[in-house]
Each structure stands twice: as structure tokens, then as C-alpha cells.
C-alpha positions, 0 to 999 in steps of 0.5 A: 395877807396870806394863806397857809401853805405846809408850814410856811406862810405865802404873802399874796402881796409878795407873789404878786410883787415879784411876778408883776414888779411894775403893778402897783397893789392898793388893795388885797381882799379874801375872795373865797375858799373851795375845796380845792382852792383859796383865791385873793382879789387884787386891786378889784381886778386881778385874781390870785388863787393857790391850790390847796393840795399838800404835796408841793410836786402835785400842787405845781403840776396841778397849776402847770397844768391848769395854766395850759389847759386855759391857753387850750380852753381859749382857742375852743371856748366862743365864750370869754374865760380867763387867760393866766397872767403868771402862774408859780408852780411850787406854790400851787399859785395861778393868777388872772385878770377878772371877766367882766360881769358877775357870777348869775348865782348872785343876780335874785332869782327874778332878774335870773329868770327873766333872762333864762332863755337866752342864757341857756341857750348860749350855754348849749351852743358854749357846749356844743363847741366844747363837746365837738373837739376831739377827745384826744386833743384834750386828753393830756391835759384833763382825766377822765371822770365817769363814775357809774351811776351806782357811785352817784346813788351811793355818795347822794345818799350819803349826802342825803343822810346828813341834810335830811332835816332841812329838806323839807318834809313835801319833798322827801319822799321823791328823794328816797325814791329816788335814790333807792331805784336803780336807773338803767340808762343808755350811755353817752360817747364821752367828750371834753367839757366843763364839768361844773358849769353851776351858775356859781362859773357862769359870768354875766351882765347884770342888766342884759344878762348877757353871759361874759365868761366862764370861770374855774375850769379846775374840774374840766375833764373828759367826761359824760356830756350830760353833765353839764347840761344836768348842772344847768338842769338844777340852777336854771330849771326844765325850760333852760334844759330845753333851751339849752338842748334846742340849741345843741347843735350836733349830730353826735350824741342822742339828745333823749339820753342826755336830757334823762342822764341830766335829770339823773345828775340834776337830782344828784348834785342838787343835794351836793350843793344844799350840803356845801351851802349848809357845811360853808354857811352859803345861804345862795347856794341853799336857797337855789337848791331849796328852789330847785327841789320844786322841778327836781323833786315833785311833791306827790300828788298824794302828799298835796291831797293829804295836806 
């Protein structure tokens, strides 16, 4: 079992084997490939990922960096996240053991819904707490990501262009619209965050729909904190926005500005991730976009008279 690195081949088994000499290994399963990464499942519990990037002093300097920003991210985070094991820099390799719980994206929509208001509103106080740390704590161990929201515009209609078709015809209009006006939105202070707080890194019990852990904190960055609340915007819909602002507890950033910059980004990346569900085959991720497009993208009310 193995992945492609350069011209050479990395036996998951072996890494482990001389990381971890008294762990014995039953079993070793494919769990699934990013952009950015390849990730393995060990014995149903432990995680073994490589980073994808080519230049083996980036690679390492990625997982090196990873590595201490979860050891960073722990002692912030008032939710679980994962707490590296090993990590080999040169293979681009980051090991931990599993959260307990499942990803919420894979739990049906109905059992999702119904604990929609809890759940968001612990992720508005898991943010929260993110977002209070200094900025210059965190500096060193993530970039900086805020791009204007004419780029945004610009990649969603890129996107746009190659999902057309499958966006369905009552919603196409109000996305054209859309990315065809010029926003103009009060800024934010930016702060430490997540940066892909899709329900896909989201872990929770599946009966109590208890949250158990955040995962994948590859894209953490400094960042506009109306991000993340846009991502929870589009997965969950407008009451876990609301929730989830309810119980943002901070006195630092106008929350009028970060609900209207969370729809901005809601409607952005909403198409992203009907393109990554097409490109990759993920029928869960096209199914939620398809779902979200009812609150992201309203049908006109001259198009309901006509039909």
C-alpha cells in the first residue's frame, strides 16, 4: 500500500513501522485524496497523511509547520482537534490518531437538521475563541489569506462556467446576477481562523449530534472572520447563521458586516463545491450544494409565476 512521491514509491506500512516500532498494523485503507493531500487509515484509528506538494524542502516545511500549528491550535481550540503522533518532514508525512465521531456532512440531512441549532452554536463560540487570539501569536505559523472580492467574483464565475448545466435552470438567474454585481462591503479586522470550516471537518456524534472535533486545519490562516461563518452559512442554512452569530461572543467585529461578507462567500464557495463534487465523483458534496442553492440562490419570484 502506497502512494506516489516524485519518482519513488512511500510504503505506509514501512513509515509507520519505523515511527511507531511497537504498533502493530492489521489493516491499511485508502481514506481519501485532497488537493493538497493523500490520507491512509490505519488499523481504523490511526491517520497517516503525505502532503502533495513536489518540492520535497516545501513538502517538509508544510508538515513541520502543520505539526506546530496543531500543537498551537490545542491550546486555543475549546473543541477536540487532532494532536500529531509523528510527523516525517521530507515525505511530506503528518500522523494522528482518529476524533472520535463522524464527519456531520456524511450524517442525512434530516438527522442534520435536527441538531442544527446546537451545532451551530457551539461553532460560533469554537470561533469566537479562535478569532480573540492575537493575530501576532499566530502569525508565524500561518499566511495571510484575503483576496479582494473582485478575485472571488472573478474564480466563482470561472467555476460557474463549467457547472452551468447542472445547476438547475429555477436557480440560474440569481447566480448570474449575482456574480455579475459589484459588492461593496464594509471590511473586517482580520483574525486567526480556520479557513474551511465546511461541515466535511466538522466531527460529531452521530445520535447526539454532539460536535467531537475539528479536522484538517491545512488552510488555517489569518484571514476575514466572515469566512468561516460563510462556510457555515451554505452547509447548514440561515438559522445556523444566525445561531451560530447569536453565540459570537465578542465585541471586536460588527456582526452586519460579517453576516452580509458570509453571504458573499456562502454564494462563492457554494459553487466551488458543486465543481469539487462533479470533478471527484462526491455525490454528498453535490447533493448539499444542490440543497443550499434554495437559501443561497432564491428562485425569482417572476420565474415561480411563469412556471
Amino acid at each position: 500500500m502506497g502512494i506516489r512521491d516524485g519518482d519513488r514509491a512511500v510504503d505506509v506500512r514501512d513509515v509507520v513501522a519505523a515511527q511507531l516500532p511497537d504498533y502493530r498494523i492489521d489493516s491499511v485503507a485508502l481514506l481519501g485524496e485532497g488537493e493538497d493531500n493523500v490520507a491512509y487509515e490505519i488499523n481504523g484509528e490511526l491517520i497517516v497523511r503525505f502532503n502533495k506538494e513536489p518540492d520535497r524542502e516545501s513538502r517538509a516545511a508544510r508538515v513541520i509547520e502543520e505539526a506546530g500549528l496543531l500543537a498551537a491550535v490545542a491550546d486555543i481550540s475549546p473543541l477536540p482537534v487532532p494532536e500529531p503522533c509523528f510527523e516525517v518532514g521530507e515525505q511530506g508525512c503528518l500522523a494522528y490518531f482518529k476524533l472520535p465521531g463522524r464527519p456531520l456532512i456524511d450524517l442525512p440531512a434530516v438527522r442534520r437538521s435536527a441538531h442544527v441549532r446546537s451545532i451551530a452554536a457551539v461553532l460560533g463560540r469554537f470561533l469566537a475563541a479562535l478569532h480573540a487570539v492575537p493575530v501576532d501569536r499566530m502569525a508565524d505559523l500561518v499566511d495571510t489569506d484575503d483576496q479582494p472580492e473582485a478575485v472571488w467574483l472573478d474564480e466563482a464565475a470561472q467555476t460557474y462556467e463549467t457547472i452551468a448545466d447542472m445547476v438547475p435552470r429555477a436557480h440560474r438567474s440569481a447566480v448570474e446576477e449575482f456574480l455579475g454585481a459589484k459588492p461593496v462591503m464594509d471590511r473586517c479586522d482580520l483574525v486567526f481562523s480556520h479557513n474551511d470550516l465546511g461541515i466535511e471537518h466538522v466531527l460529531v456524534e452521530a445520535v447526539s449530534g454532539t460536535i467531537t472535533g475539528v479536522i484538517d486545519w491545512s488552510d488555517a490562516a489569518i484571514v476575514d472572520p466572515s469566512y468561516d461563518f460563510g462556510l457555515i452559512y451554505r452547509d447548514l442554512g440561515p438559522v445556523a447563521l444566525d445561531m451560530a452569530l447569536d453565540s459570537y461572543r465578542t465585541r471586536a467585529h460588527d456582526l452586519r458586516a460579517i453576516r452580509a461578507r458570509a453571504a458573499f462567500y456562502a454564494r462563492c464557495s457554494v459553487l466551488e463545491d458543486m465543481a469539487y463534487g462533479l470533478e471527484h465523483g462526491l455525490r454528498r458534496y453535490l447533493d448539499n450544494s444542490l440543497a443550499a442553492l434554495t437559501w443561497l440562490y432564491p428562485i425569482p419570484a417572476h420565474w415561480q409565476a411563469v412556471n
